[in-house]
C-alpha positions as CSV (number, residue, x, y, z in Angstrom):
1,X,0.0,0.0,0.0
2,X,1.0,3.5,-1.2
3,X,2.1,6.1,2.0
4,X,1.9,5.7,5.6
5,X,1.6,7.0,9.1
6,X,4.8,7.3,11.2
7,X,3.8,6.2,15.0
8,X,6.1,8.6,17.8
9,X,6.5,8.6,21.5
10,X,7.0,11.5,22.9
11,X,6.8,11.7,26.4
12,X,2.7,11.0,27.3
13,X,2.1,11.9,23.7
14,X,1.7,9.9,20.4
15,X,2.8,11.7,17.5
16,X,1.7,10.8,14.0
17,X,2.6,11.5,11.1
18,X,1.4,11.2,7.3
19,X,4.2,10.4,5.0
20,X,2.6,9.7,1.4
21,X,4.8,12.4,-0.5
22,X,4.3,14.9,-2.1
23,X,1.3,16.0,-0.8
24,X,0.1,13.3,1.4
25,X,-3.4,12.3,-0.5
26,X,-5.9,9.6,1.3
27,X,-4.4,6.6,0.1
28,X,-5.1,3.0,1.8
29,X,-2.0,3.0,3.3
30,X,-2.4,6.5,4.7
31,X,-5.9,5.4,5.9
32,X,-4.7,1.7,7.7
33,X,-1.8,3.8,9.0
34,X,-4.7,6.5,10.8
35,X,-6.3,3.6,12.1
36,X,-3.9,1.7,13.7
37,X,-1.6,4.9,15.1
38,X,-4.8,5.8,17.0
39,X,-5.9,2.5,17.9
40,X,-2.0,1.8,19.1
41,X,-2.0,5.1,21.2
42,X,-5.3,3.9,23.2
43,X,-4.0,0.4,24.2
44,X,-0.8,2.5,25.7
45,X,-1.7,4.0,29.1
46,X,1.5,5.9,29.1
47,X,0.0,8.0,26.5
48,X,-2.6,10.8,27.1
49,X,-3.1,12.6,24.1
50,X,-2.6,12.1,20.2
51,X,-1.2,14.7,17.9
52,X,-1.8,14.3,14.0
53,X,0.3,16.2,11.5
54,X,2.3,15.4,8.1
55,X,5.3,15.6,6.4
56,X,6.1,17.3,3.5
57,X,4.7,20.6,2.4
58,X,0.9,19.4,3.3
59,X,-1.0,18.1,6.4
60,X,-3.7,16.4,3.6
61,X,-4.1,17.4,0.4
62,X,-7.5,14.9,-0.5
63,X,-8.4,11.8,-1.8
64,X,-5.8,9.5,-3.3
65,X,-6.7,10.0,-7.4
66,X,-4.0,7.4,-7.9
67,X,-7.2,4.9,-6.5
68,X,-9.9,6.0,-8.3
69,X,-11.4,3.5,-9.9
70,X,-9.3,0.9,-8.4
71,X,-11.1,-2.1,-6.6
72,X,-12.1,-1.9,-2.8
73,X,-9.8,-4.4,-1.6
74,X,-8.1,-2.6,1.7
75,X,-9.8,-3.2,5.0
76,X,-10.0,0.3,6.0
77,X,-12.0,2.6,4.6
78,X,-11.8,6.2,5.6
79,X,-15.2,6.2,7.6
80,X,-13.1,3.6,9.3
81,X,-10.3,5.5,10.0
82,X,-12.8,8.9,10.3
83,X,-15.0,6.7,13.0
84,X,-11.7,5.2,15.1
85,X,-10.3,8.9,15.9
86,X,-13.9,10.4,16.7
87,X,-14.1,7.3,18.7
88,X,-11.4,8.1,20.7
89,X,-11.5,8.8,25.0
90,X,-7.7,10.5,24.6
91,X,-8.0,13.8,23.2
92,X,-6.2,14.3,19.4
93,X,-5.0,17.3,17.7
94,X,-4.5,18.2,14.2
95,X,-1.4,19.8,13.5
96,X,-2.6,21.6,10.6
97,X,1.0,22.4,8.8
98,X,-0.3,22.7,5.8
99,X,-3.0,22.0,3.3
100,X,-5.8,20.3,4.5
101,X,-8.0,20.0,1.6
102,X,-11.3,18.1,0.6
103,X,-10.8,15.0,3.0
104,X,-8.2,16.6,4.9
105,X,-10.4,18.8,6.4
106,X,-12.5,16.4,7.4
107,X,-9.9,14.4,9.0
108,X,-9.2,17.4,11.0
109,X,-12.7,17.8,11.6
110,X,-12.8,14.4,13.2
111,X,-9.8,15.3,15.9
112,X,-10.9,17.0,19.1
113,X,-8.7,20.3,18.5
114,X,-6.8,22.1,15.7
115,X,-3.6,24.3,15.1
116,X,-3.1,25.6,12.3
117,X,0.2,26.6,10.4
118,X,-0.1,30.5,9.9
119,X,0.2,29.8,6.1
120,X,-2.0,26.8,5.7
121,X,-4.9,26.7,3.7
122,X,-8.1,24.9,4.4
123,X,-11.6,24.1,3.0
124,X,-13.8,21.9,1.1
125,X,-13.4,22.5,-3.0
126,X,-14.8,19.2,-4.1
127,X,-17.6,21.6,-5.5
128,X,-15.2,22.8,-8.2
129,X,-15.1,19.4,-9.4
130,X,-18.9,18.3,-9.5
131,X,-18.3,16.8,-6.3
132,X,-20.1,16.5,-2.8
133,X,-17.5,16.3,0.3
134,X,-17.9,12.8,1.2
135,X,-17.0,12.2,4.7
136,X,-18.9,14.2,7.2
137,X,-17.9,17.6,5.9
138,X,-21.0,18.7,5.5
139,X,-21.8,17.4,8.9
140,X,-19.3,18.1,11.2
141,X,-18.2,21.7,9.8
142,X,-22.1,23.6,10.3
143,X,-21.6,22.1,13.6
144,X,-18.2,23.9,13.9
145,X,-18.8,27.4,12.7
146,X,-22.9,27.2,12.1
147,X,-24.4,26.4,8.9
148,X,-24.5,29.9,7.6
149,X,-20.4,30.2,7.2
150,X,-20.6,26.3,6.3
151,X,-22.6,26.7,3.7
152,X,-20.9,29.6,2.0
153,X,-17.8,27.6,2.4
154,X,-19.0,24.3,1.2
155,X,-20.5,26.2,-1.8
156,X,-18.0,28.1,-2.7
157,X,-15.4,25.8,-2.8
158,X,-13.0,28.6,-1.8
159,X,-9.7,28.1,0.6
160,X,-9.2,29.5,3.8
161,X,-6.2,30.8,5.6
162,X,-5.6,29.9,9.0
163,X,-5.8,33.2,10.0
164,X,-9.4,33.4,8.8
165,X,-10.0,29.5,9.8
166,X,-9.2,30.9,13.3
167,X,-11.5,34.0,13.1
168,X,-14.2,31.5,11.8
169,X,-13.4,29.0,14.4
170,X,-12.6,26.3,12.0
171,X,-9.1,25.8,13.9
172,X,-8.5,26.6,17.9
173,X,-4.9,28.3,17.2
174,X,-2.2,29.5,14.8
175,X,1.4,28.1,15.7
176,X,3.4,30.9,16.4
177,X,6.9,28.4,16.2
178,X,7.2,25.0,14.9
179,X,3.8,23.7,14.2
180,X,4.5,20.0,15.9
181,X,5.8,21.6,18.7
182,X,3.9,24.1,19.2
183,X,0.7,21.3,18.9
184,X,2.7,19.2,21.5
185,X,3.1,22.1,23.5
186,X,-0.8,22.7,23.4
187,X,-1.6,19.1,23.7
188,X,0.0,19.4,26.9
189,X,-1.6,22.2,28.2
190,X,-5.0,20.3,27.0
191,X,-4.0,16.9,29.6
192,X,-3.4,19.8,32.5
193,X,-6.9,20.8,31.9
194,X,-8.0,16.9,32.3
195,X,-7.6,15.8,28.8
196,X,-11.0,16.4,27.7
197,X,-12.3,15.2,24.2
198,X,-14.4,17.6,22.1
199,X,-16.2,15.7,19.4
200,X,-17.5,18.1,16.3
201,X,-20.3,15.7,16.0
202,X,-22.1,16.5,19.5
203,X,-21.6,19.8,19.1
204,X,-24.9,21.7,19.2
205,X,-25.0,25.9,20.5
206,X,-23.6,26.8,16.6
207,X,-26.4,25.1,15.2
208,X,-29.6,24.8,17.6
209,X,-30.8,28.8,16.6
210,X,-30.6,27.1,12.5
211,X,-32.9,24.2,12.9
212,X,-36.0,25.3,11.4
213,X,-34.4,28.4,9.8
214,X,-35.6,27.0,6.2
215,X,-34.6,30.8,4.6
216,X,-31.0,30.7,5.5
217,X,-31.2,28.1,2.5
218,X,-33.9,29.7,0.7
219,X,-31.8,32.6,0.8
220,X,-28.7,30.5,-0.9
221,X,-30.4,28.5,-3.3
222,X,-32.1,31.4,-4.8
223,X,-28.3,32.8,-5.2
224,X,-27.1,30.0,-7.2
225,X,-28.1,30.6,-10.8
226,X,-26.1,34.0,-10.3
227,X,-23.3,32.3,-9.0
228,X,-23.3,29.3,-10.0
229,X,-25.3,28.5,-13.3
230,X,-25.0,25.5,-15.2
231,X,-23.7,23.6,-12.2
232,X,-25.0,20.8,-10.7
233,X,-23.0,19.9,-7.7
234,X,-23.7,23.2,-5.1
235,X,-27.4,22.7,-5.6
236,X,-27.1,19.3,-4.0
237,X,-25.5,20.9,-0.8
């Protein structure tokens, strides 16, 4: 299998990292390697929390392309992987160091906390290829930064700088220093608060005042054949 996960001790943290060069795409390898750093770091007592970055000059970049099309024969999907680390009791960070596109993003999305590189990009442009994000994007990130934002970001397709992720609430913090040790340096201070976890998914005070609020979409899908006629992927959003 193509790329892979690097598994770390460091002190009371596990450190992971995604090594499928050059820019660290969803490929099976990457996806077993998720799954089994996170499941290794939960049967290890020693370790408290979980930090999540990658190598190279992106955190993740998408989907594998390399695999489209091939046969399902790995064992781990990405809901596999995406359902392990949202399963998780020991708190994980994303070390966001740089792009987290498409099904990056949504691996972040999936981690407890996020810090950002200052010059890292994030978002969801699957809609600039006739795509729907695919795995919980459209989900987890209303629940983040309420569906308003989502939506315009979902539809737009359009990165995001970390220092507007941050303003947005997308990540928690932009590294000042070295993004992995500035992560473990905040995973720490994150295990002296009690180690909480912070699942996206049961997050509800961004979202509650939406339900109901059927002209918020109104409102968008009346915009789209000025902003986007002709295509047919934003209007499934």
């Amino acid at each position: 299998m193509k790329g892979t996960v690097h598994y770390e001790v460091r002190g009371n943290i596990a450190l992971l990292s995604i090594d499928n060069p050059p820019v660290n795409p969803l490929s099976s390898g990457v996806r077993q390697g998720l799954f089994d750093g996170v499941s290794s770091a939960l049967a290890d007592d020693a370790i408290e929390a979980i930090v999540l970055t990658g190598m190279h000059r992106a955190f993740i970049a998408g989907a594998d392309i390399s695999e489209f099309g091939a046969a399902a024969t790995e064992s781990v999907s990405l809901g596999d992987a995406l359902d392990k680390m949202e399963g998780s009791t020991k708190p994980i960070i994303a070390a966001i160091n740089g792009t987290a596109f498409g099904g990056g993003l949504e691996v972040a999305l999936c981690c407890d906390y996020r810090i950002a590189s200052a010059t890292a990009p994030v978002g969801l442009p699957e809609v600039k290829l006739g795509l729907l994000p695919g795995a919980g994007g459209t989900q987890r990130l209303p629940r983040l930064i309420g569906a308003e934002a989502a939506v315009q970001a979902i539809v737009s397709g359009n990165p995001i700088m970390a220092p507007d992720a941050l303003i947005m609430g997308i990540v928690d913090r932009v590294a000042s220093g070295d993004i992995v040790d500035d992560a473990i340096a905040y995973a720490q201070e994150i295990i002296g608060a009690g180690a909480a976890t912070r699942k996206v998914r049961d997050l509800e005070d961004k979202i509650s005042a939406d339900r109901g609020n059927t002209a918020l979409f109104e409102k968008f899908a009346a915009n789209l054949d000025k902003t986007h006629r002709g295509q047919f992927a934003p209007a499934q959003i």
